[in-house]
C-alpha positions in Angstrom: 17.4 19.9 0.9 15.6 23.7 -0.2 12.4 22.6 -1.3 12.0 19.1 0.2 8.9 20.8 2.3 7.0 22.0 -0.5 7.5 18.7 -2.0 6.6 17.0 0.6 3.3 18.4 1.2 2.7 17.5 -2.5 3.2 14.5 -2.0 0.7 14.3 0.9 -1.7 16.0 -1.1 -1.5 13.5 -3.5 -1.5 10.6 -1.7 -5.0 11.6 -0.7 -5.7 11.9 -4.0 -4.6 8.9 -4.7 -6.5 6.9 -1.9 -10.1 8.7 -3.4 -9.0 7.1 -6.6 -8.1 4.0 -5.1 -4.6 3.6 -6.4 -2.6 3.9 -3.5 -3.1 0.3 -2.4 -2.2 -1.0 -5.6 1.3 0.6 -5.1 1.2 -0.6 -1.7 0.3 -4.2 -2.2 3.0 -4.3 -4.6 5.6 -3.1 -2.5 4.6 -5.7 0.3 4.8 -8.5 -1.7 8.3 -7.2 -3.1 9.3 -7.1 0.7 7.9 -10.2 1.2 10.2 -12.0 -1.2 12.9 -10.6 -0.5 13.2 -10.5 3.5 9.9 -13.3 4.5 6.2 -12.6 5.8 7.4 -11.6 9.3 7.4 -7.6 9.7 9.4 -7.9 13.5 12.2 -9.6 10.8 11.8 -7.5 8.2 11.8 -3.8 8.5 10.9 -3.3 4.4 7.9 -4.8 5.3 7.2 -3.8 8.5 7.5 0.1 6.8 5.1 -0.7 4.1 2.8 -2.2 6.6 2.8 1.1 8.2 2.1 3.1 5.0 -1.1 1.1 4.2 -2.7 1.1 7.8 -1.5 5.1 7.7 -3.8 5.2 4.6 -6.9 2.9 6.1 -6.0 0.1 4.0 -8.0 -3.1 6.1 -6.0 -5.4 7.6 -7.2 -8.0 5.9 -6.0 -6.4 2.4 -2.8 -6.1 4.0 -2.5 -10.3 5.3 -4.1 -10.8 1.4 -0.9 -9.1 -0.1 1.4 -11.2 2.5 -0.2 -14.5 1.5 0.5 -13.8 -2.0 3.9 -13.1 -2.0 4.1 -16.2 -0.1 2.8 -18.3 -2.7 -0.4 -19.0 -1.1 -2.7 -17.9 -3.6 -1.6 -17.0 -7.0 0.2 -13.6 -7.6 2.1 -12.0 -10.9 5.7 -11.5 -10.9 7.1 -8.8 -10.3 10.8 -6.6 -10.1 12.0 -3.4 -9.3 13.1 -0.9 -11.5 14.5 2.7 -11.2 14.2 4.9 -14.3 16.3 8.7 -14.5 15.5 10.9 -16.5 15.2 15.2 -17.2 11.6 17.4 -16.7 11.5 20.4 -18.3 13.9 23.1 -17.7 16.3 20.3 -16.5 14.6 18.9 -14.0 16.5 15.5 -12.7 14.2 12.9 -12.0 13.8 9.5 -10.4 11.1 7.1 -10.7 11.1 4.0 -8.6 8.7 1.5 -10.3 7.5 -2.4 -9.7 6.4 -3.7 -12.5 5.5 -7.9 -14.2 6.8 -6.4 -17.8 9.4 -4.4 -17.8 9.4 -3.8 -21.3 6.3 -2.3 -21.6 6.6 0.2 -18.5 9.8 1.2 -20.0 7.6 2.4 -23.3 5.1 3.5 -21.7 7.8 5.8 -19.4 9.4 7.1 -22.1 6.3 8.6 -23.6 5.0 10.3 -20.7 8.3 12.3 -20.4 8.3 13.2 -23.8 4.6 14.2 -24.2 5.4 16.7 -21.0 8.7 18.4 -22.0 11.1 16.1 -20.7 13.2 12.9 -21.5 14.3 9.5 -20.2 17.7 9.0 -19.4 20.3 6.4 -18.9 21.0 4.4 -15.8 23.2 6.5 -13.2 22.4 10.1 -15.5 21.0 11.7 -12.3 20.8 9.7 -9.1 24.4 11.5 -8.3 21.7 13.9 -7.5 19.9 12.7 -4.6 20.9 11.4 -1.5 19.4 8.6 0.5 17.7 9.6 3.6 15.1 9.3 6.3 12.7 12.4 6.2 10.2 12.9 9.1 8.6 16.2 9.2 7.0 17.7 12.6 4.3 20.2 12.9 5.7 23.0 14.5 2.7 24.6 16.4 3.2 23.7 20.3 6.4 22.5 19.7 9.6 23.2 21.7 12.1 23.2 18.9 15.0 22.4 21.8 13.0 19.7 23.0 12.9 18.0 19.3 17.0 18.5 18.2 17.2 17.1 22.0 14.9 13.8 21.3 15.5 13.5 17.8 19.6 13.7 18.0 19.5 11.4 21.3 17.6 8.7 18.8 19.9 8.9 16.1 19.2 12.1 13.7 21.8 13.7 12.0 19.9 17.0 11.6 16.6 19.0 12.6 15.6 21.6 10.1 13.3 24.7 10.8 10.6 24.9 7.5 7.7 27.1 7.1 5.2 25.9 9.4 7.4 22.4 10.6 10.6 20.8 11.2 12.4 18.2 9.2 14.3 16.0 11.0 16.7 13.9 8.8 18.4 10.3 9.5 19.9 7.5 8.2 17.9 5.2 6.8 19.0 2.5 9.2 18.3 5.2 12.1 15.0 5.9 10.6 12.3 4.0 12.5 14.0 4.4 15.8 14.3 8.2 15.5 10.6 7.8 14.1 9.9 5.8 17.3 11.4 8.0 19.9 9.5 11.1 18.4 6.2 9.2 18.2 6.5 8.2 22.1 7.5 11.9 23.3 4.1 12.8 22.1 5.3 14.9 19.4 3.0 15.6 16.1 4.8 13.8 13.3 3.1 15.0 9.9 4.6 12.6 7.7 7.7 10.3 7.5 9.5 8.2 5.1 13.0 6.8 3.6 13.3 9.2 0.4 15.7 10.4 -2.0 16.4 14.0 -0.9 17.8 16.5 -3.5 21.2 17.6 -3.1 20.2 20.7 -4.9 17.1 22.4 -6.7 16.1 23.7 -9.7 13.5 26.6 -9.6 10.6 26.3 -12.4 7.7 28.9 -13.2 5.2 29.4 -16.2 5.1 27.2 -18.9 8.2 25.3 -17.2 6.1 24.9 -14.0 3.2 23.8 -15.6 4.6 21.0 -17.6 6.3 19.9 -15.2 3.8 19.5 -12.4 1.7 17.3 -15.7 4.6 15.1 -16.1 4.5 14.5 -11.8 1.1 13.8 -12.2 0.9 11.8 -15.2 3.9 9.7 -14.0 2.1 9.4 -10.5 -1.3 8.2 -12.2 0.7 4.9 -13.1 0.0 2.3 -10.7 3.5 0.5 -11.3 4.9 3.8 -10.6 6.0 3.9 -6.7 8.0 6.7 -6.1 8.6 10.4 -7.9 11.3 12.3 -7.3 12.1 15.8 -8.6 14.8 18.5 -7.7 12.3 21.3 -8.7 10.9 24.2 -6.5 8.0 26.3 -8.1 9.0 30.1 -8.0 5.8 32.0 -5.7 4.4 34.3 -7.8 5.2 38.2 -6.8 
């Protein structure tokens, strides 16, 4: 779990990033149309969807972008095939990690993935070579200014949580996935300031980078993040402050 704050607020920061690019709803769309497929066009019966709903109005996609994605994946208007992949693989100074990817040519994103890693230091792996890694978990991190951290473990444990974590500047408070939104919920309708939540893989444990290591590393996460059928990075790495 060490580090999962850092990384998190990387994340954030690239997800705006992202938006001014216009990328993110690319990813997005993609992943409602997989949802789509696989559990139908109604969010209330499918809480895949229902999540990635949430993600695209959280980043001002219009609603109306959103339905568009629906009605594809439903066959009303023409839409590319797509499937989802995970690729594992080793960042510099053995980094593990984890890409989740949605893709219409597998083939090609599997070239084009095992390029990027070894331009920046690093390596593709085989299936299963570092997901023993990385647990499975529901992440929701709370700003910690005005907050009564008795308060939170008393909400967030009554909802479901299995843990609340103090981090510099926040809590993490982490669930089961299937305990996710309703923990999300229950925080959300206390009135307390929830930053940023999502079901991620959270690393078991970390590997610290600096210098050269650092810096390749951090332009493997971006280039693998510039990909549009890239979804999801995940990394075991903390960046060693500077003294």
């Amino acid at each position: 779990m060490a580090g999962h704050s850092k990384w998190a607020n990387i994340k954030r920061k690239k997800a705006k990033v992202d938006a001014q690019k216009g990328k993110i709803f690319t990813r997005l769309a993609r992943e409602i149309m997989v949802a789509v497929r696989q559990g139908g066009g109604d969010p209330d019966n499918n809480p895949r969807l229902k999540a990635a709903i949430l993600r695209a109005k959280e980043a001002n996609i219009p609603s109306e972008n959103i339905q568009r994605a629906i009605q594809k994946a439903l066959g009303e208007t023409g839409a590319a095939s797509y499937e989802e992949v995970v690729y594992e693989g080793y960042g510099p100074g053995g980094v593990a990690v984890m890409l989740e990817i949605i893709t219409d040519n597998r083939n090609r994103t599997a070239s084009e993935i095992r390029h990027l890693f070894s331009r920046h230091g690093g390596n593709l792996g085989e299936a299963g070579c570092v997901s023993w890694l990385f647990s499975k978990k529901g992440v929701i991190i709370v700003a910690r200014d005005g907050v009564d951290e008795d308060e939170l473990m008393l909400v967030a444990l009554e909802a479901g949580a299995e843990d609340v974590k103090t981090a510099e500047g926040e809590f993490e408070v982490l669930t089961d996935p299937a305990d996710f939104e309703k923990v999300r919920q229950a925080l959300v309708e206390r009135g307390l300031p929830v930053l940023d939540a999502e079901v991620t893989m959270v690393p078991q444990t970390t590997v610290k980078l600096n210098g050269k290591e650092a810096e390749q590393m951090m332009r493997l996460i971006d280039a693998l993040e510039d990909r549009d059928d890239v979804q999801e990075v995940y990394a075991n790495f903390e960046l060693e402050e500077a003294s």
